[in-house]
C-alpha positions in Angstrom: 111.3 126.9 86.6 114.9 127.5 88.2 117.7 125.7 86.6 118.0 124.2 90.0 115.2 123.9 91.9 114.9 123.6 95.4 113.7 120.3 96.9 111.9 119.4 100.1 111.0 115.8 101.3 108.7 116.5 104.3 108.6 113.1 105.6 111.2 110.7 104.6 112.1 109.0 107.4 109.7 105.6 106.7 110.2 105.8 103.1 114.5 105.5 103.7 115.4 105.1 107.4 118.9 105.1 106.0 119.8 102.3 104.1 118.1 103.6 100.9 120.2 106.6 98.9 118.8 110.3 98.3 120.9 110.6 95.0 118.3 110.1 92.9 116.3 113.3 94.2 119.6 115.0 94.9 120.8 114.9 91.1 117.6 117.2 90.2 118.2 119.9 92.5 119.0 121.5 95.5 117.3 118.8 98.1 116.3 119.1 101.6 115.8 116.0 103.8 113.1 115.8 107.3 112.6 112.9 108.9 109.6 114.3 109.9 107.8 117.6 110.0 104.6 118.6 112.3 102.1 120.7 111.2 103.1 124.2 113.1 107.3 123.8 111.0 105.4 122.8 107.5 105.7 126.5 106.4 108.8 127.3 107.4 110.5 124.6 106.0 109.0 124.5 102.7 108.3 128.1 102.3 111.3 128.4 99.4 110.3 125.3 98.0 109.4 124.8 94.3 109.1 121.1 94.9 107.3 119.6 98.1 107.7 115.9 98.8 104.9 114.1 101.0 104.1 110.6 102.7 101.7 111.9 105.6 102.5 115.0 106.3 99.4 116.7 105.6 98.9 119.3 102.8 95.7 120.8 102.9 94.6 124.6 101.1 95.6 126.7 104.5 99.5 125.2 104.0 99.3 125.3 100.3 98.3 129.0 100.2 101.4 129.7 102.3 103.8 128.0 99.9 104.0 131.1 97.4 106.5 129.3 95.4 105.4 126.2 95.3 105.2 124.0 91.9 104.7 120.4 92.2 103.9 118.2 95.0 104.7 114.6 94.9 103.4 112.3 96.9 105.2 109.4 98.2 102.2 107.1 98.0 99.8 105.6 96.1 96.9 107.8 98.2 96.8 110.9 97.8 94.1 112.2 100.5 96.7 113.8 102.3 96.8 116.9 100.0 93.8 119.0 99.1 94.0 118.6 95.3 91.7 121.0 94.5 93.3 124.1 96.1 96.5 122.8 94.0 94.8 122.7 91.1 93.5 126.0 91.3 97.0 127.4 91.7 97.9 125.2 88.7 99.8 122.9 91.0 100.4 119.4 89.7 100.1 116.7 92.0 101.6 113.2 91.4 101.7 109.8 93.1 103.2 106.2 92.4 100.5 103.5 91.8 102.3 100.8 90.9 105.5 100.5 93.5 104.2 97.9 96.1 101.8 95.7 94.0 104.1 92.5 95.3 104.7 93.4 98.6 101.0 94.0 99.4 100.2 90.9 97.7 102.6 88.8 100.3 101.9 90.3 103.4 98.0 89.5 102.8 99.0 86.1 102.8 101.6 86.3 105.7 98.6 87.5 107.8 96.2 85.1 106.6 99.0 81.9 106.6 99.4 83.7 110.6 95.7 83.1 111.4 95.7 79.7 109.7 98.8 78.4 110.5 99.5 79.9 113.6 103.7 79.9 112.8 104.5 82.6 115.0 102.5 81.7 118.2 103.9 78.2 118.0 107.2 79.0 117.2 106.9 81.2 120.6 105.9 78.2 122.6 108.6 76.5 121.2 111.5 78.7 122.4 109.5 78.8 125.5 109.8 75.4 126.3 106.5 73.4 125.7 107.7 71.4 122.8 111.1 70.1 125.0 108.4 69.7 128.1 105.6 68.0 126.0 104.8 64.1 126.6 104.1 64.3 122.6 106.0 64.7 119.6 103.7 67.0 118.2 101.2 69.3 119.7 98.6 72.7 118.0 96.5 75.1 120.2 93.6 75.4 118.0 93.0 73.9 114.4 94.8 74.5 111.6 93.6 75.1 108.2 94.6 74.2 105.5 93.7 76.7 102.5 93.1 74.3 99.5 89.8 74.3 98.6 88.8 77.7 100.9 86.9 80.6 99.1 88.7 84.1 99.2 86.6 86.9 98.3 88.7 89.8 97.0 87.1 93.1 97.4 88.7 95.6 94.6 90.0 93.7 91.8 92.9 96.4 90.5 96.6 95.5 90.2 96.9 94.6 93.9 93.9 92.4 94.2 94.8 90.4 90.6 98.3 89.7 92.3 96.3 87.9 95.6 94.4 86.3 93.5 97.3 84.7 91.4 98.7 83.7 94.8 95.5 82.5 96.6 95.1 80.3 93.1 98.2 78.7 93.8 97.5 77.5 97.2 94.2 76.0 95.3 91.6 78.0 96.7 88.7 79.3 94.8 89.0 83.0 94.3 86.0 85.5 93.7 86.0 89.2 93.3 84.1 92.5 93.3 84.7 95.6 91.8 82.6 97.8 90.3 85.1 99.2 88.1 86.4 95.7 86.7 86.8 95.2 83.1 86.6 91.9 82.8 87.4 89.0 84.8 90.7 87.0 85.1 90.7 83.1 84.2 90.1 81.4 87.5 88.3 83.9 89.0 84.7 85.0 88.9 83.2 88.5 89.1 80.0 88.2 91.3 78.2 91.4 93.7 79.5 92.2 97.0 76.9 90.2 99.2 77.4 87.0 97.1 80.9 87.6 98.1 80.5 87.8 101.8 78.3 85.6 101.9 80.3 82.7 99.7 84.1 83.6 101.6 85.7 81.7 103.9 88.3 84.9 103.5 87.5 88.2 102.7 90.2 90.3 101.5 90.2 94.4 100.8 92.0 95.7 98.1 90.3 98.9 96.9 90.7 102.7 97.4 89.0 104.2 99.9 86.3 106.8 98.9 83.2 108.6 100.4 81.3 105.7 99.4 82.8 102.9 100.9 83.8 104.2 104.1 82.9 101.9 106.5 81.8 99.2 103.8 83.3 96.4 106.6 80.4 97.0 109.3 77.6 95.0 111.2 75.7 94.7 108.8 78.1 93.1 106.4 79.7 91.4 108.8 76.3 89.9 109.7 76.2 88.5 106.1 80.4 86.6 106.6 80.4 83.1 107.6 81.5 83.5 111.5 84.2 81.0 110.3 85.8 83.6 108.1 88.7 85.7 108.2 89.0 89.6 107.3 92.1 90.3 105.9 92.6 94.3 105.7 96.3 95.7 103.3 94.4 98.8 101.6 93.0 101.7 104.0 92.1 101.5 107.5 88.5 103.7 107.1 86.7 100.6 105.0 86.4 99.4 108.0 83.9 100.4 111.0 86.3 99.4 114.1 84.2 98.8 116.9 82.2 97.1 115.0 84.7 94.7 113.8 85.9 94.2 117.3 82.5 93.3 118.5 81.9 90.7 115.9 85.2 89.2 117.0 84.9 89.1 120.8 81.4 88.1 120.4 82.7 84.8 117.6 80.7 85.9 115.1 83.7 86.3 113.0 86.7 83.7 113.7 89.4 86.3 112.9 91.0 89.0 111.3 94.8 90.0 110.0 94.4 94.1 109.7 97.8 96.0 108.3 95.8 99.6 108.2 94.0 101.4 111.1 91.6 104.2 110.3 94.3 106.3 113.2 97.8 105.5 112.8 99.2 105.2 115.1 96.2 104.0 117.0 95.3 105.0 120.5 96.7 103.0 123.4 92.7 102.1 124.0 92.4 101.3 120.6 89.1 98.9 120.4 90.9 96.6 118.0 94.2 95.8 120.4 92.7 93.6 123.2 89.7 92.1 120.4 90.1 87.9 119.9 92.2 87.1 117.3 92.7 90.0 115.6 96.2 90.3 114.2 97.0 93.8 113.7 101.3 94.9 111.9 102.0 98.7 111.7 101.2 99.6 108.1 104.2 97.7 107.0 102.7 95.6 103.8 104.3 98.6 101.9 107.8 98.6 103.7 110.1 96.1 101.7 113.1 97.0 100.7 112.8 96.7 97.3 109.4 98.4 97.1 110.8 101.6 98.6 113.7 101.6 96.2 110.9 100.8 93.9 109.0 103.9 95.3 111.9 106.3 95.7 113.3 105.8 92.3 109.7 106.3 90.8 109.1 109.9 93.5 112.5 110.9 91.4 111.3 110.4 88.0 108.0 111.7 88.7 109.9 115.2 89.4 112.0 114.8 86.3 109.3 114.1 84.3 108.0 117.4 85.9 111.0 119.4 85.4 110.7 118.5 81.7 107.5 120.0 81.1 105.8 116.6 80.6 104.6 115.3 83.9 103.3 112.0 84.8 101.0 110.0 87.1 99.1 113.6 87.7 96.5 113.2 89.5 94.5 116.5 89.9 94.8 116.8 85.5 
């Protein structure tokens, strides 16, 4: 490897719009910046490269096998679907992530979208600036229950370092937390481990927090749907493909679910005719859970020491090892 070694972020326009600072990156090497980069200008731009950077941008073996001197790809993300891992490996190409950075953030935006559907804060805070509270004959007025979460049953589908962190939270509004996850080790005092139809069938809130593989694409469907109370609520801050859309969007305009808070689409951005825009109550935020400030320093500090620890012949969080 060069002494200094040259650097290119493909897409790093979400990770710092600009009030974050490059130094970090910038102190290990000659570093190149895009806000964003289509497909056709992936090749030129990183064609020098020893070290590619990556959010989105799409790495798959036709690019990599036009990068002749590239390295080390890092990826600016806990998911890493967005490069073909194989063809890297087979090139001896290591390719790291960050799985830890956003634990936090994740956790509280799966309760602002489920405190939205309970609660209903913004919507009334809308009809208040637009003049129904100053017009109403009553001191206090609500345009459809509110619920209170004591006492409700969230289901948390993956149980990792994300799902652990809403369940810590969903135990201290007092509601009764269960989980599924084949991969658990064991379970967490307050919680209790039980099989994925026991879960739907039990929540009053079903929650995803697991990776998204071949086998559980989709796992959100009719079918299991069919099995959630149609008071519940789906609450989705992991991957947008664990869920069959349509089919969520039927369930909803048909009431046989009472809502859902959805952070992640399967296409991002989504259509204009997206099935899931115009569905009832279905609160949908642009992939932001991820986005707060201190879990992109988080992240951007931990992209930087994933290419030192690179650059010093002992890499880290590897995951095509």
């Amino acid at each position: 490897m060069k002494t200094e070694p040259h650097i290119v972020v493909l897409d790093g326009h979400t990770l710092n719009p600009g009030d974050l600072s490059w130094a970090p990156l910038e102190a290990l090497g000659a570093c190149t910046v895009y806000p964003r980069t289509p497909r056709e200008l992936i090749v030129e731009r990183a064609r020098d490269a020893d070290i590619v950077l990556t959010n989105k941008t799409i790495l798959d073996r036709d690019i990599i096998g036009q990068l002749p001197r590239l390295r080390y790809i890092g990826v600016i993300a806990t998911g890493y679907n967005v490069v073909d891992v194989a063809a890297a490996r087979e090139r001896d190409i290591p390719v790291t992530n960050v799985p830890t950075y956003g634990t936090r953030a994740v956790a509280q935006m799966t309760f602002a979208l489920l405190l939205e559907l309970t609660q209903q804060v913004g919507h009334h805070a809308r009809t208040v600036r637009e003049g129904r509270w100053s017009a109403s004959p009553d001191f206090s007025y609500w345009d459809s229950p509110l619920i209170e979460l004591d006492g409700l049953t969230i289901g948390l589908i993956g149980f990792g370092r994300i799902g652990q962190a809403v369940a810590q939270l969903a135990l201290a509004f007092g509601m009764r937390v269960v989980a599924y996850d084949p991969h658990a080790r064991a379970s967490v005092p307050g919680v209790a481990l039980v099989e994925l139809p026991d879960l739907l069938a039990q929540s009053d809130v079903v929650s995803l927090h697991c990776p998204l593989t071949p086998d559980n694409t989709g796992l959100i469907n009719a079918a299991t749907l069919a099995i959630m109370k149609p008071t519940a609520f789906l609450i989705n801050t992991a991957r947008g493909p664990l869920v069959n859309e349509p089919e969520l969007a039927a369930a909803l305009n048909a009431g046989r679910l009472a809502g859902a808070g959805l952070d992640v689409l399967a296409v991002e951005p989504p259509p204009a005719d997206h099935p899931l825009l115009s569905a009832r109550n279905c609160l949908i935020t642009p992939h932001i859970a991820w986005a707060a400030s201190a879990a992109r320093a988080r992240l951007l500090a931990a992209v930087a020491a994933n290419v030192r620890a690179f650059l010093d012949g002992q890499p880290v969080n590897v995951v095509n090892g």
